[in-house]
N, C-alpha and C positions, 0 to 999 in steps of 0.2 A: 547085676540087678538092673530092670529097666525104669528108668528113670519117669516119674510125671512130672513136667516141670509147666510153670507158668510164666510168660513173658507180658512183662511190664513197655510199651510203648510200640507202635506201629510205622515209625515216623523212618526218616530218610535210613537210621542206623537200625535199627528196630526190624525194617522188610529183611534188610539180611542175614540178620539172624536168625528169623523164623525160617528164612529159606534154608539155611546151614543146621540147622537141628532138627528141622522137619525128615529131612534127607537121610539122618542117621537113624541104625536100626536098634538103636542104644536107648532109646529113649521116646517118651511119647508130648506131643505138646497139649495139654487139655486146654490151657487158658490164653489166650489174648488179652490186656487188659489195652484200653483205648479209650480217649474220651473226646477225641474228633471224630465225627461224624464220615466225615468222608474215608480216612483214614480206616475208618471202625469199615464199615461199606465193603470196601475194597480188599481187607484181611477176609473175612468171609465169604466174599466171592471166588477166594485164589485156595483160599482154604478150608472147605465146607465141613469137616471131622471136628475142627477146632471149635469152641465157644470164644463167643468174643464177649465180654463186658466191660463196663465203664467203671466198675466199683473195685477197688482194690482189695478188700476188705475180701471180696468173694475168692480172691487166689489163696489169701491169707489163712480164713478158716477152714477152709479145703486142707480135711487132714493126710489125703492123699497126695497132698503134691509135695515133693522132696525140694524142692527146688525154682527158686526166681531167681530170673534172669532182668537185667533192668537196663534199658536204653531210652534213658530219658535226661533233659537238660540237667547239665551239670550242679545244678544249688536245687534237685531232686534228691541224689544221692542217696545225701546225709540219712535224711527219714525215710527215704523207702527203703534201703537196706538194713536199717535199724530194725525196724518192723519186721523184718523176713527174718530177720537174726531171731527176737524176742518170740517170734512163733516155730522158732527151730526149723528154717529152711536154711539150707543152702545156699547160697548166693553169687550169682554173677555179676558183673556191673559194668558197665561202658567206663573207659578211662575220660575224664581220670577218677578215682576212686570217690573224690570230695573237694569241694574247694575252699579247704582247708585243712590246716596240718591237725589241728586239735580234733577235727571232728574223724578224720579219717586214723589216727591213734583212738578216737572211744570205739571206733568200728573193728579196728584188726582184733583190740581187748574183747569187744562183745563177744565176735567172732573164736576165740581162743577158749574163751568162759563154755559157751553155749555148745563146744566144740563140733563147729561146723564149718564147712569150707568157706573163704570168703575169698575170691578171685577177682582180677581185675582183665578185660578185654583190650592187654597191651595187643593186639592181631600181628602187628612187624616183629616180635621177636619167634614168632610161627614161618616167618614168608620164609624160602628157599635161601635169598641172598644173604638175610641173617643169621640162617643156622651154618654156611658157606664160611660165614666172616668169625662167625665166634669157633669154628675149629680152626680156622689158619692160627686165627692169635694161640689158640690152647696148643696147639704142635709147635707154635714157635715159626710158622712159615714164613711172617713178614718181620718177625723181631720184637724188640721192646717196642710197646708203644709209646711216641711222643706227644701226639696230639688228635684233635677231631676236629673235622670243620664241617657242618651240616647248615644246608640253604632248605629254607622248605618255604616258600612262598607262593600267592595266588594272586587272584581279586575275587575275594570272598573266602569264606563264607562270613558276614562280619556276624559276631553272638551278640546280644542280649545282656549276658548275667557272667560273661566270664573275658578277661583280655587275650589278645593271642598267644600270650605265652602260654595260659591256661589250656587254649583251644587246641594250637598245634605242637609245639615244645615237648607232650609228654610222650610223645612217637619217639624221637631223637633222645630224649632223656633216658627213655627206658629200653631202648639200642644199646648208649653210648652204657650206660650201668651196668647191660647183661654181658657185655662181652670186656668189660674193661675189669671189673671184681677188684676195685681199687679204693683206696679211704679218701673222701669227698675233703678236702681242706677248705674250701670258701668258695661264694656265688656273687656274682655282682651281674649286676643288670640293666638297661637303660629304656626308656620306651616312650614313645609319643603316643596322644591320639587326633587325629583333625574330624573328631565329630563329637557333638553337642554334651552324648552321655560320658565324655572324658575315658572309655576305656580304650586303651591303649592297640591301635591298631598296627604299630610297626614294632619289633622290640630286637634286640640283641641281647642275647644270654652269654654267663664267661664260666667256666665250673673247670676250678682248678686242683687236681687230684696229687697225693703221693708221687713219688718220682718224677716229677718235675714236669706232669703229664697235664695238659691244658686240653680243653674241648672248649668250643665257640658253637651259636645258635643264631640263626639271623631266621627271624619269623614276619611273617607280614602277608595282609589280607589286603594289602595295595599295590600288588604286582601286575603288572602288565603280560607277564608268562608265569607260565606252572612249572616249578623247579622243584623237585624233590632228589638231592645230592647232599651224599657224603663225603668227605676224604678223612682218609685214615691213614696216618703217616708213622709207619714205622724203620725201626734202625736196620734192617734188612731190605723190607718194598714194601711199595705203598698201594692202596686197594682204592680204587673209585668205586662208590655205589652210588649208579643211579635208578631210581624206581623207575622214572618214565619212561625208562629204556624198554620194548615187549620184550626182547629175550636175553640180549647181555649185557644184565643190571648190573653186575661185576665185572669191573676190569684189575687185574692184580701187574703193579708196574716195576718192574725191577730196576726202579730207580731209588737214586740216594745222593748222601755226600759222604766223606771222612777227612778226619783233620790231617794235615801236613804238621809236617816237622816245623819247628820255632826258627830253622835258620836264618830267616831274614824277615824280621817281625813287621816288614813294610808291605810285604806281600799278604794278601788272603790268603788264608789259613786253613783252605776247604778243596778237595777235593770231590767232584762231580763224577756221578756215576751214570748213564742213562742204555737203560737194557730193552727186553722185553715187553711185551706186553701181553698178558695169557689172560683167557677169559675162560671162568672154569664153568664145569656144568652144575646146574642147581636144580633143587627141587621146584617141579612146577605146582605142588599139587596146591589148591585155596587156603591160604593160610587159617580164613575164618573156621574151615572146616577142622583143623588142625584144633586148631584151638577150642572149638567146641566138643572132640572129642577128648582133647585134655581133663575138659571140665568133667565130662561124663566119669570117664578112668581114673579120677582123683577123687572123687564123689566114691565110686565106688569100693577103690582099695585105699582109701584112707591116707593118699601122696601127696606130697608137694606139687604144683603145678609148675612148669616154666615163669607165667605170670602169675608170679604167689604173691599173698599180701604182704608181702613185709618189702619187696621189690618194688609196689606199686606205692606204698607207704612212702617209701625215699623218695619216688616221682613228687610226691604231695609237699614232703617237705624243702626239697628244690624247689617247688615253683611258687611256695610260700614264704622263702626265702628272696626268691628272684624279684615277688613284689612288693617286698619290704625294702629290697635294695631300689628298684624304683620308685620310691614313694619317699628315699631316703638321700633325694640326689647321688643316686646311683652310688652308695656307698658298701662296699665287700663284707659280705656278712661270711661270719666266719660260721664254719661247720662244724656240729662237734657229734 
């Protein structure tokens, strides 16, 4: 069936999504919603089939539309997906879900009740490099996994209404969860800010999983270069992922260690491996487009998405965790 859907916000995330759904033949866009002037201006001009208005209400009672789509500041969320829920739409929504754990549980429930889709726009578990890295781990190609280390820093973008663990953290969170399918045991977390409204502009995240598996997060809107890097270390080889790479975001390294024998307990006790280095092929296609056709074919035949709510949920409950641990003199909140 082809979809009418209505998007809610016109803003830096918001143009790409109209661009990414406009393009598909799945679906039609009837509504822009916008209440910047310039903003509003501009969608009309690039899209002249679309209606643009500033009233929400207008997508809302529009009993033709199947579906809203929402890219707007994060402490938005909460009530504009409610309201899409309680008038029986569908719903998409910019990560992270809600900034909050309580509010993004009334939402997955709404959504369950009212049984209608409720999605969240993690886009990185769409890109090529990630769906690369969560088959090595599921064949078994680089081993058990022992750890994650993820850098994702800038200078900027600083928010408003949410810290950067909020801001950037839930890319890396909802990576390290889709490909790891492991039971969360505890979060800690630490974080400064050096600006007036005290939200936290540097932050280190620790998420400590089942089998002795640790993942680390270093976020920060006060970098001097743009870093987006993974390492994934497993008992086989280890995978570098870096995003800013244009073509080989993945490097898979056939390095390692193994333990030595006990015979002389003065010696290290480890053996050094250092191999290869293969860089495999990936999908190049737009992840957003990917993702927006999920949205469509899950709407349609009644599926789980990749980025389903109950994935997007656990992002919530991590990062509401994380700021309870920084709020708590960085103390280990346990997961249960």
């Amino acid at each position: 069936m082809r979809l009418n859907l209505g998007i809610v916000g016109f803003g830096y995330w918001g143009k790409n999504l109209v661009r990414n759904f406009n393009n598909l033949d799945s679906c039609d866009i009837k509504y822009v919603c916008e209440k910047d002037f310039s903003n509003a201006q501009l969608c009309k001009k690039l899209y002249k089939k679309i209606n643009v208005v500033s009233n929400y209400s207008t997508l809302l009672e529009d009993e033709s539309i199947d579906a809203i789509v929402i890219a707007t500041p994060v402490d938005t969320h909460f009530t504009l997906s409610k309201k899409a829920l309680n008038y029986n739409k569908h719903v998409l929504v910019e990560k992270p879900l809600t900034s909050s754990y309580k509010e993004a549980l009334e939402l997955v429930s709404l959504a369950e009740n009212k049984n209608k889709l409720l999605m969240v726009d993690h886009t990185f578990l769409y890109t090529g490099a990630v769906i690369k890295i969560k088959e090595l781990v599921e064949k078994n190609k680089i081993g058990e996994i022992q750890y994650l280390d993820s850098t994702r820093i800038n200078l900027g973008l600083f928010q408003h209404d949410v810290n950067v663990l909020w801001d950037l953290a839930p890319h890396d969170i909802s990576i390290c969860n889709y490909i790891l399918d492991k039971k969360l045991i505890s979060v800690q977390a630490v974080g400064v800010s050096h600006t007036d409204n005290k939200i936290e502009n540097i932050a280190y995240l620790t998420l400590k999983y089942e089998n002795n598996i640790i993942a680390h997060f270093n976020c920060s809107w006060v970098s001097p270069v743009k870093i987006r890097q993974m390492l994934i270390g497993g008992t086989k080889k280890m995978v570098v992922y870096n995003d800013m790479e244009p073509t080989e975001k993945i490097k898979i390294y056939d390095s390692g260690y193994s333990h030595k024998s006990k015979e002389d307990i003065s010696e290290i006790l480890v053996d050094y491996r250092t191999g290869d280095i293969n860089v495999p092929k990936i999908n190049i296609n737009e992840a957003l487009t990917l993702m927006a056709e999920d949205f469509i074919n899950c709407v349609n035949n009644k599926s789980l998405p990749v980025s389903n709510a109950l994935l997007a949920l656990e992002v919530v409950a991590i990062l509401d965790a994380a700021e309870r641990s920084i709020n708590s003199n960085s103390k280990e909140i346990s997961f249960n």
